[in-house]
DRENMARMI-929095 format. One record per residue (C-alpha): residue number from 1; x, y, z. Coordinates in pm, whole numbers, plus 50000, padded with zeros to 5 digits. Each point is the difference from the previous one (the first is absolute). Example, Ala and Ser with C-alpha at 12.3 -4.5 7.8 and 13.67 -1.06 7.14 Angstrom:
BEGIN
seq_east_north_up
1_51230_49550_50780 .
2_50137_50344_49934 .
***
This chain:
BEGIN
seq_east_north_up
1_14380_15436_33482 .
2_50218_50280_50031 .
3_50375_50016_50019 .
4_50237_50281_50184 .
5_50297_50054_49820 .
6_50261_50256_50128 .
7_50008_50362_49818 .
8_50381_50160_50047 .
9_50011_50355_49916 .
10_49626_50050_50003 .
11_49917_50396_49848 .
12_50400_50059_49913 .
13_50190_50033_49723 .
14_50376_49878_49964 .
15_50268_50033_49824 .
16_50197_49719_49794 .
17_50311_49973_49765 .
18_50043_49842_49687 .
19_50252_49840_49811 .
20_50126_50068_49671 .
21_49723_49818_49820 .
22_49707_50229_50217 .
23_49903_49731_50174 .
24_49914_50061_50391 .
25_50216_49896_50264 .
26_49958_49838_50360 .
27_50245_50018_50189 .
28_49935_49694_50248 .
29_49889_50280_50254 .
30_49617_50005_49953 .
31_49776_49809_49725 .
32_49967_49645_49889 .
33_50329_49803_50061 .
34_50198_49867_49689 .
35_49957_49629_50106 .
36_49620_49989_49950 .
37_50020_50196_49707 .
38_50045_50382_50121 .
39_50233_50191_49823 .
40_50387_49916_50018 .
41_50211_50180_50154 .
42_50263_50199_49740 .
43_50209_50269_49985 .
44_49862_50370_49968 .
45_50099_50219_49720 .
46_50201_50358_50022 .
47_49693_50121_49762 .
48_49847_50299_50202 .
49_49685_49936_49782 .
50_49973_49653_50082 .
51_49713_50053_50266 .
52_49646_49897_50006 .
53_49693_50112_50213 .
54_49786_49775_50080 .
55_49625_50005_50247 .
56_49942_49723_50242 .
57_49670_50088_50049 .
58_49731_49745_49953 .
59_49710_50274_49941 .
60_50168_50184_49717 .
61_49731_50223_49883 .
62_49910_49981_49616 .
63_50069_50356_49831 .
64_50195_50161_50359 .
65_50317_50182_49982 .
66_50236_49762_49770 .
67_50305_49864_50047 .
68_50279_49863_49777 .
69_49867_49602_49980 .
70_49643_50048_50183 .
71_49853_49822_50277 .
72_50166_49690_50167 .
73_49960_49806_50312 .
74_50255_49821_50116 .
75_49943_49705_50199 .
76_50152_49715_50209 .
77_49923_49645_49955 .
78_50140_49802_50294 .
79_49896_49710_49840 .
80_50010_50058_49584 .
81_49866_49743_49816 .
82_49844_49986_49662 .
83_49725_49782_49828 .
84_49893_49938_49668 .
85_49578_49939_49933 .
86_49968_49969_49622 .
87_49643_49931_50019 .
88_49931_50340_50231 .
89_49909_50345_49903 .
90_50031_50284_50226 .
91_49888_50345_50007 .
92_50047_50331_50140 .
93_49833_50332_50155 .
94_49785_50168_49758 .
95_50038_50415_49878 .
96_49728_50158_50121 .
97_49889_50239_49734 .
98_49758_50246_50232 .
99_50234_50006_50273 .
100_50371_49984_49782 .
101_50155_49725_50261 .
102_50179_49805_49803 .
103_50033_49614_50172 .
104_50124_49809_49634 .
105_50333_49951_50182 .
106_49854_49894_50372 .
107_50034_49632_50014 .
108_49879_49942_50347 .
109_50071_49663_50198 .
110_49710_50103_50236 .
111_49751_49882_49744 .
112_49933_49691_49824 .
113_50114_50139_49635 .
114_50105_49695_49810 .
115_49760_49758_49793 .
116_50133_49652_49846 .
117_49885_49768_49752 .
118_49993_49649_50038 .
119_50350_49887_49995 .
120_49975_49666_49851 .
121_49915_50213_49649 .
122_50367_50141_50037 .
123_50128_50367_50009 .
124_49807_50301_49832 .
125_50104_50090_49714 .
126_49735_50355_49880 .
127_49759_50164_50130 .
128_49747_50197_49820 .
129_49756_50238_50113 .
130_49686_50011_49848 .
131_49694_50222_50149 .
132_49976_49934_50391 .
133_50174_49640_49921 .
134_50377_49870_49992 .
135_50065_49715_49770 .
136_50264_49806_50143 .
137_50217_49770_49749 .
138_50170_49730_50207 .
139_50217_49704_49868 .
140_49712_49762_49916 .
141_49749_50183_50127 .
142_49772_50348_49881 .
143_49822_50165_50282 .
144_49760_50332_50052 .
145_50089_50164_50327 .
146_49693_50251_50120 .
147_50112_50381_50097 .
148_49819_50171_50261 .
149_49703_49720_50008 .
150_49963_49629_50110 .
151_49811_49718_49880 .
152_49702_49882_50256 .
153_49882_49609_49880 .
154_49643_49898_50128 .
155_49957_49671_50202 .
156_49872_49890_49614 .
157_50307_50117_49837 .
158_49906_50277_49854 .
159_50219_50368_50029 .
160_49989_50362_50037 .
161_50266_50254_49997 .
162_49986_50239_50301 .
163_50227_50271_50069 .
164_50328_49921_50204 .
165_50250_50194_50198 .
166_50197_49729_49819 .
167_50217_50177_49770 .
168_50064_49651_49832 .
169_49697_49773_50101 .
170_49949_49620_49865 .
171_50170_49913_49753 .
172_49818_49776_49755 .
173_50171_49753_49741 .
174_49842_49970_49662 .
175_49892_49680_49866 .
176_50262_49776_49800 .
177_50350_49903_50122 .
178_50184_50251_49798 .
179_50255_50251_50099 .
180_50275_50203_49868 .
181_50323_49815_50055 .
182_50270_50225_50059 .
183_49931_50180_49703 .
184_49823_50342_50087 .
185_50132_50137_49671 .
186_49718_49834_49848 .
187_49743_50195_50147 .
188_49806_50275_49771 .
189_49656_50125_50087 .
190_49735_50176_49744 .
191_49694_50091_50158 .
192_49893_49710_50191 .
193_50192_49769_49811 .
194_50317_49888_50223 .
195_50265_49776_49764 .
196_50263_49790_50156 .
197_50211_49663_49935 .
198_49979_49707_50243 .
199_50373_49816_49924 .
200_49937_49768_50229 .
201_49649_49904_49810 .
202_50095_50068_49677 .
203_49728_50208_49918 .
204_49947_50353_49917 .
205_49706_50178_50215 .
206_49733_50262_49978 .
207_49821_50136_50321 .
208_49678_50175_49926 .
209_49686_50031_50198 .
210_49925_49656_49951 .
211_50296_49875_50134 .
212_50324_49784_49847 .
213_49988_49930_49636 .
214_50312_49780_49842 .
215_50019_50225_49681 .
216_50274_49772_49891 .
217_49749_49711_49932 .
218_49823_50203_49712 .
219_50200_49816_49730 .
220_50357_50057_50145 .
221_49998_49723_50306 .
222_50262_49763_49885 .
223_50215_50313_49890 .
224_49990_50143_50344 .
225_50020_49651_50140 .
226_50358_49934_49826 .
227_50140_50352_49997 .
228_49940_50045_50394 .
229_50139_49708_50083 .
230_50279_50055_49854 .
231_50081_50373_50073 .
232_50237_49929_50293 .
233_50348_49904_49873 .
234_50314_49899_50212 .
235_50114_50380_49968 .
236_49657_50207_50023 .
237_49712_49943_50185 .
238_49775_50126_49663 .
239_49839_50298_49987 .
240_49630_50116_49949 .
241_49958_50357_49847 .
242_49644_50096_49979 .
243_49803_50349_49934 .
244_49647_50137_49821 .
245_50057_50122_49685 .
246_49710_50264_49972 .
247_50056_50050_49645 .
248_49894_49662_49849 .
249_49780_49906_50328 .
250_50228_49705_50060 .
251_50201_49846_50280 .
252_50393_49961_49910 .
253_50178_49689_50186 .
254_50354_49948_49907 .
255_50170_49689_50115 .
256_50396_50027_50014 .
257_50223_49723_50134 .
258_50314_50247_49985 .
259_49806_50331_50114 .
260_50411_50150_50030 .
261_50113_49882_49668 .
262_49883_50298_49715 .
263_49999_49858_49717 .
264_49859_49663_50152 .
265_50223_49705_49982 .
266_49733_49780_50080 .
267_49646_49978_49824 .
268_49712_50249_50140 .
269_49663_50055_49893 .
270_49788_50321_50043 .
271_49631_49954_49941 .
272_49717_50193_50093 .
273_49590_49914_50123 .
274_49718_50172_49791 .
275_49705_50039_50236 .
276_49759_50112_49693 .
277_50117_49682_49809 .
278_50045_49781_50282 .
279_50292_49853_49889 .
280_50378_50039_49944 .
281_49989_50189_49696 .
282_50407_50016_49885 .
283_50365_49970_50164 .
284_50228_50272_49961 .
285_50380_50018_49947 .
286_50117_50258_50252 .
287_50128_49909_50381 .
288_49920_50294_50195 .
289_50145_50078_50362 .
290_49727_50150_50082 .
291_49643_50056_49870 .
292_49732_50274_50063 .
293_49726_50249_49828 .
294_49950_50358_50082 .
295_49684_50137_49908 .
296_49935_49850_49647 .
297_50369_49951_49924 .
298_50211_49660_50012 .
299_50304_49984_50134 .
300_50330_49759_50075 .
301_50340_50036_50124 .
302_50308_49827_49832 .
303_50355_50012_50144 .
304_49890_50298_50189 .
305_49848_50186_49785 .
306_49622_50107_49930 .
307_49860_49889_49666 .
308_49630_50147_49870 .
309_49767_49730_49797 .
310_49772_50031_49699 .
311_50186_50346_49932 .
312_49952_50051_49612 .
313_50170_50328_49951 .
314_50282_50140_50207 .
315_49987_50326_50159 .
316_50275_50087_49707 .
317_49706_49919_49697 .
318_50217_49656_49901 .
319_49802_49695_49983 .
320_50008_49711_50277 .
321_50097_49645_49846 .
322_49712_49744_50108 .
323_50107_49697_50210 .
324_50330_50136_50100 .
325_50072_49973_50327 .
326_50292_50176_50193 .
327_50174_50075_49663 .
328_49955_49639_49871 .
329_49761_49963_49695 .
330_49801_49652_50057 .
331_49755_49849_49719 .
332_49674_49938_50115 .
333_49876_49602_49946 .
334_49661_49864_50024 .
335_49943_49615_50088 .
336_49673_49803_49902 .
337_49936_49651_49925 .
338_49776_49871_49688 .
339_49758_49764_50116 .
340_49707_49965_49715 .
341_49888_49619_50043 .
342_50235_49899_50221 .
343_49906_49629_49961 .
344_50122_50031_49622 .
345_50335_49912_49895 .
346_50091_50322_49758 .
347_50209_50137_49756 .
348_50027_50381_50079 .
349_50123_50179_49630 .
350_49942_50362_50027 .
351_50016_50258_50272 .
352_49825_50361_50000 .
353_49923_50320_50222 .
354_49802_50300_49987 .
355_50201_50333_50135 .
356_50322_50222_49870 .
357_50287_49843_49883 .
358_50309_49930_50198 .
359_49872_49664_50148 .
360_50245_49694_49915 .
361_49926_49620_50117 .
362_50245_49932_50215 .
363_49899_49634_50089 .
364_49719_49756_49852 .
365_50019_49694_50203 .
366_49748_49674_49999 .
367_49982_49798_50302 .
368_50242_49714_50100 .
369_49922_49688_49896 .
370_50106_49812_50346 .
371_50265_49801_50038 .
372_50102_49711_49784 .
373_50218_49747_50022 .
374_50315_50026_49727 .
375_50348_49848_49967 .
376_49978_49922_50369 .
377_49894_50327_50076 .
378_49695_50229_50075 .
379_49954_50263_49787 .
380_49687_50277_49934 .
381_49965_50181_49701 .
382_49803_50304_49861 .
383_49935_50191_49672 .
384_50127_50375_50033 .
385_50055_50251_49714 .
386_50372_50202_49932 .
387_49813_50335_50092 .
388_49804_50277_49774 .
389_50112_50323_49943 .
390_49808_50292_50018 .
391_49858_50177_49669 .
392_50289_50282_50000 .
393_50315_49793_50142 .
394_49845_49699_49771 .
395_50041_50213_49691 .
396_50254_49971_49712 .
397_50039_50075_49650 .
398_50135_49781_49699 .
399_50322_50259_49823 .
400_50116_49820_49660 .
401_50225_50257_49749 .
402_50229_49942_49736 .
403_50313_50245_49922 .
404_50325_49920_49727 .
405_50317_50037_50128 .
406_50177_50339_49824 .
407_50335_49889_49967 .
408_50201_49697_50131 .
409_50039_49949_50406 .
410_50227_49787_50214 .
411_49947_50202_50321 .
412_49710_50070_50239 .
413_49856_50308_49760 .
414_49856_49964_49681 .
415_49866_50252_49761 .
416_49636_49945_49882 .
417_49768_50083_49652 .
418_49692_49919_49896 .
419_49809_50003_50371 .
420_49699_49862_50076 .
421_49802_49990_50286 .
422_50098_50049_50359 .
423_50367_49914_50156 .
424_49947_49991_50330 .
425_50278_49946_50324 .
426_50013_49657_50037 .
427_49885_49820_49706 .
428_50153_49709_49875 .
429_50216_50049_49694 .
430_50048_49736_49742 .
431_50130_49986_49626 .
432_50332_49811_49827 .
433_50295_50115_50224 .
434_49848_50071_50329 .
435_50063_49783_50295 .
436_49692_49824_50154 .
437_49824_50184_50309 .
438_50122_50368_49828 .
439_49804_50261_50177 .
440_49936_50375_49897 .
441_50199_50209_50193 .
442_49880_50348_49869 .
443_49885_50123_49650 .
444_50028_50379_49910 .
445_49739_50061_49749 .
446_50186_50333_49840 .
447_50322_49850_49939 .
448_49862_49673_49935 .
449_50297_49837_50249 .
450_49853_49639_50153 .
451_50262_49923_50295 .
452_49918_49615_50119 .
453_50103_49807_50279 .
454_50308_49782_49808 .
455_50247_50015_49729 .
456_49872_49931_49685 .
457_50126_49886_49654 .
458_49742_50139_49751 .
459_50024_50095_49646 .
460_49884_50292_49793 .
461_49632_49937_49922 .
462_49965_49715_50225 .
463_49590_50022_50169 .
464_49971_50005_50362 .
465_49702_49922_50170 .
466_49825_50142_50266 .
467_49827_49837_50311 .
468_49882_50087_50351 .
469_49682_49866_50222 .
470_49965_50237_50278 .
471_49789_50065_50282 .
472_49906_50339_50086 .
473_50259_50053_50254 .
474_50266_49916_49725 .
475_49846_50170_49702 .
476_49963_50352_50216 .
477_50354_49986_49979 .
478_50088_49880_49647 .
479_49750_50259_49862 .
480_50009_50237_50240 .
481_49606_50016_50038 .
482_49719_49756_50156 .
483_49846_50032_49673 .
484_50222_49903_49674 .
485_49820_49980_49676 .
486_49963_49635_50021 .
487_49699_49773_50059 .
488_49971_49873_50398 .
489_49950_49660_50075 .
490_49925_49885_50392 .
491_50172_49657_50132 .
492_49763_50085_50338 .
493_49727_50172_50054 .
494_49812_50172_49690 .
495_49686_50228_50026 .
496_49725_49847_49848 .
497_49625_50203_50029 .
498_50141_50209_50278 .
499_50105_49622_50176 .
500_50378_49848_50065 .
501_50008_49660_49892 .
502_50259_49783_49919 .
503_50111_49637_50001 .
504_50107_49759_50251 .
505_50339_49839_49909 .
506_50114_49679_50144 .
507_50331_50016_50188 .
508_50002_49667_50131 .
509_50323_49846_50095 .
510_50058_49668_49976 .
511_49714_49863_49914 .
512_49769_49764_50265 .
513_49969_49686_50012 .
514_49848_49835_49696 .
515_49949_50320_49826 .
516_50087_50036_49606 .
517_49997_50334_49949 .
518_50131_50264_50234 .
519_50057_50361_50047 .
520_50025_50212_49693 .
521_49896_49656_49756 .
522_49670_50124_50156 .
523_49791_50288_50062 .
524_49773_50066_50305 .
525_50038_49861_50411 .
526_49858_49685_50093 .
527_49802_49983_50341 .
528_49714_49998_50169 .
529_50079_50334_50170 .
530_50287_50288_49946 .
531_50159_50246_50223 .
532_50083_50329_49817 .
533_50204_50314_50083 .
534_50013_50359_49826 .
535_50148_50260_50061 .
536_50185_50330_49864 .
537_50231_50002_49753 .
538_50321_50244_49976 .
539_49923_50203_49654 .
540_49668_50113_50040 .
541_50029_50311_50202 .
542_50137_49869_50269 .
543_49851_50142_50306 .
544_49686_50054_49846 .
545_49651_49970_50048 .
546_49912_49627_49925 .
547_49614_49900_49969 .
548_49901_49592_49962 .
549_49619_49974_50038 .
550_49960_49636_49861 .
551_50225_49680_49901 .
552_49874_49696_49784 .
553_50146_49644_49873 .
554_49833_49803_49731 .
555_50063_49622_49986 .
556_49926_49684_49831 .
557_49847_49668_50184 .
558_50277_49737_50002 .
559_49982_49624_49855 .
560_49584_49989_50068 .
561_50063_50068_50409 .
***
């Protein structure tokens, strides 16, 4: 039904004045009044500038003679009121193309222009358009509203579209009681693949052609189930960041309990959905703002600004670090569990992978034992190992050399003959007269001048030995090179027929109940199972290009099981 509302001014311009902020001014003559929310009434400015123009007409014409702020109407409401539909969409006038009448802004009351959803699904969070359809995303519900047709059911059930006047015809819900919260940020689209997150199901959703999939049940269900749950703290409400990342062919979902607080304060996991693998191929350790791909790039925003993914060479020719992430280098970790005869209690002794180096074991865990009752107490034990290096940071090299002391010394330098070998920064120094834990300080080979780390009381002729075990971190800067002319051993992994391997070293502490021997009075994990984690190290070209195509265990059957 129509309404008549009361035009003032109809075809007229007027005249107002504005304060010193530019804002319009009614004065209480004409217009709304102050007390149902007009403007109030204030004092004009002395400003002779301080004047705006402004149409009343209803019909401004699109692309007539301008003015200063375009087309207005201005209109009394006797009776202003306001309501708010959260489960309605509305629509306007259309721009006519042959004709160049542009309605967009015509929001008649004459016609019936609103559609709503079923309110018990709550308010409407997105809506997509997709061909000659409108994909509604409600609360708890997901929807397809028909454009310009209707749906015609048969006394059998059966439909057919028809074309509508309808500019929004039925709207159909899709099967499953899914929604998207009130998380819209969620939503990223590829093709005919729609993502979203459903907080209030704890589920992470895919809407294809054949309707509502719960992506988040292909091997990441209780993940999804705890994390969602517990997104919304006392100070945030959580929040959902999704987007298509076009490069890798993945969907990127990053849940952040603090989505103000950069860096987070509060744990938050970004993960992504391989459609070609079907599965949730890795987590990543950036917390983007925002996330989006344009053409075949990848993008994210951080703190405002716009960061570019997968770049591997600046614009200025300097190489881009791998896995760092808004400035922040991150090592990369991979998780697997070893699960060979899992009915057989084992003794797991050696560990090996097939890639590049720069791989370290992080954590080698067996499974708990349960709980068992001890000194009126439960308690739940588990073998684990102290950690493996990785084939570079693992490294060292065994320095033993001799040198006679010149001339007598009671001070911190000493004069040196008869050299051999390496002195090195930071050996250990021993011989008659020198105090116990006597370091090298520096040695100058061409004046033959050892300087060490105390005062000591040495005679003429007196032998000093020589003695420093040092990693490769430590040896680069004795010698001054990563490759001194002294055999390398490997206390982690060594390269054996193009294959790491190395050893599995008990780090048990205390021991378990009943158990003789414990932690490094044995070699190898007991279990039936273990959980292990690699990842980068810090030596190996950090940054780099890391490659791991295969990881193995050996083991031995314990006590006949």
């Amino acid at each position: 039904m129509a309404a008549i509302i009361e035009v003032k001014y109809f075809n007229s311009f007027f005249l107002n004045k504005t304060n010193s902020s530019k804002e319009p001014i009614w004065n209480g003559s004409r217009g709304i009044p102050e007390d149902i929310g007009g403007y109030p009434v204030v004092a004009v400015t002395n400003d002779a500038q301080d004047w705006v123009i402004e149409e009343s007409r209803i019909r401004g014409g699109f692309n007539n003679t301008s003015t200063d702020y375009g087309a207005k109407a201005y209109l009394v409401e006797d009776q202003a009121s306001a309501s708010f539909r959260v489960n309605s969409m509305i629509y306007s006038g259309i721009f006519n193309s042959r004709t160049g009448i542009n309605n967009s802004n015509v929001f008649s009351i004459a016609e019936d222009i609103t559609k709503s959803a079923d309110p018990s699904n709550g308010s409407i969070q997105r809506l997509y358009a997709e061909d000659s359809n409108l994909v509604v995303f409600q609360e708890q519900k997901v929807s397809r509203a028909l454009i310009d047709k209707d749906a015609i059911y048969s006394a059998e059930g059966g439909g057919s579209v028809t074309s509508s006047n309808l500019v929004i015809g039925v709207i159909q819900p899709y099967a499953g009681e899914y929604g998207i919260s009130k998380n819209p940020e969620s939503f990223a689209v590829y093709g005919y693949q729609k993502y979203f997150a459903d907080k209030n199901n704890n589920a992470i959703l895919r809407l294809s052609n054949n309707g509502i999939t719960e992506i988040s049940a292909l091997g990441m269900k209780d993940f999804f189930r705890d994390e969602l749950n517990k997104i919304d703290t006392a100070n945030s409400s959580g929040f959902i960041q999704g987007g298509y990342n076009v490069h890798n062919s993945e969907y990127v979902v990053s849940l952040q309990r603090d989505p103000i607080s950069q860096p987070a304060l509060l744990p938050y996991y970004t993960s992504s959905f391989d459609e070609r693998s079907g599965g949730w191929p890795s987590f990543y350790s950036y917390k983007p703002e925002q996330i989006f791909s344009i053409q075949n790039d990848f993008y994210t925003v951080y703190k405002g600004k716009l960061y570019k993914h997968y770049v591997e060479v600046t614009p200025a020719g300097s190489v881009v670090k791998r896995s760092n992430f808004y400035g922040v280098q991150y090592p990369s970790t991979i998780s697997f569990v070893v699960n060979s005869s899992p009915t057989i209690s084992k003794s797991f002794q050696t560990i090996g992978y097939e890639g590049t180096s720069g791989w370290q074991v992080s954590n080698y865990k067996s499974d708990l034992t349960g709980e068992i009752s001890l000194n009126n107490g439960w308690v739940n034990n588990f073998d684990f190992t102290t950690g493996i290096s990785s084939y570079h940071e693992g490294e060292y090299v065994i320095s033993e050399s001799t040198g006679t002391a010149a001339q007598a010394s009671a001070t911190t330098s000493i004069n040196l003959n008869d050299v051999t070998g390496l002195i090195p920064v930071g050996a250990l120094v021993s011989g008659l007269g020198v105090p116990t834990n006597t370091t090298v300080v520096s040695y100058n080979v061409a004046t033959a001048v050892l300087v060490v780390s105390q005062n000591v009381n040495v005679a003429q002729y007196v032998l000093l030995n020589f003695y420093l075990v040092a990693n490769r971190a430590l040896y680069s800067a004795a010698f001054n090179t990563n490759n001194p002319p002294l055999p390398k051993y490997y206390a982690g992994f060594n390269l054996k027929e193009n294959k790491y391997v190395a050893n599995l070293r008990n780090g048990s502490k205390p021991p378990s109940p009943k158990e003789i021997n414990f932690g490094g009075q044995i070699s190898g994990i007991k279990g039936f199972y273990a959980n292990v984690k690699l990842s980068t190290d810090n030596t190996t070209n950090p940054g780099g290009e890391k490659q791991l195509f295969s990881a193995s265990t050996t083991y031995t059957q314990n006590n006949g099981y």
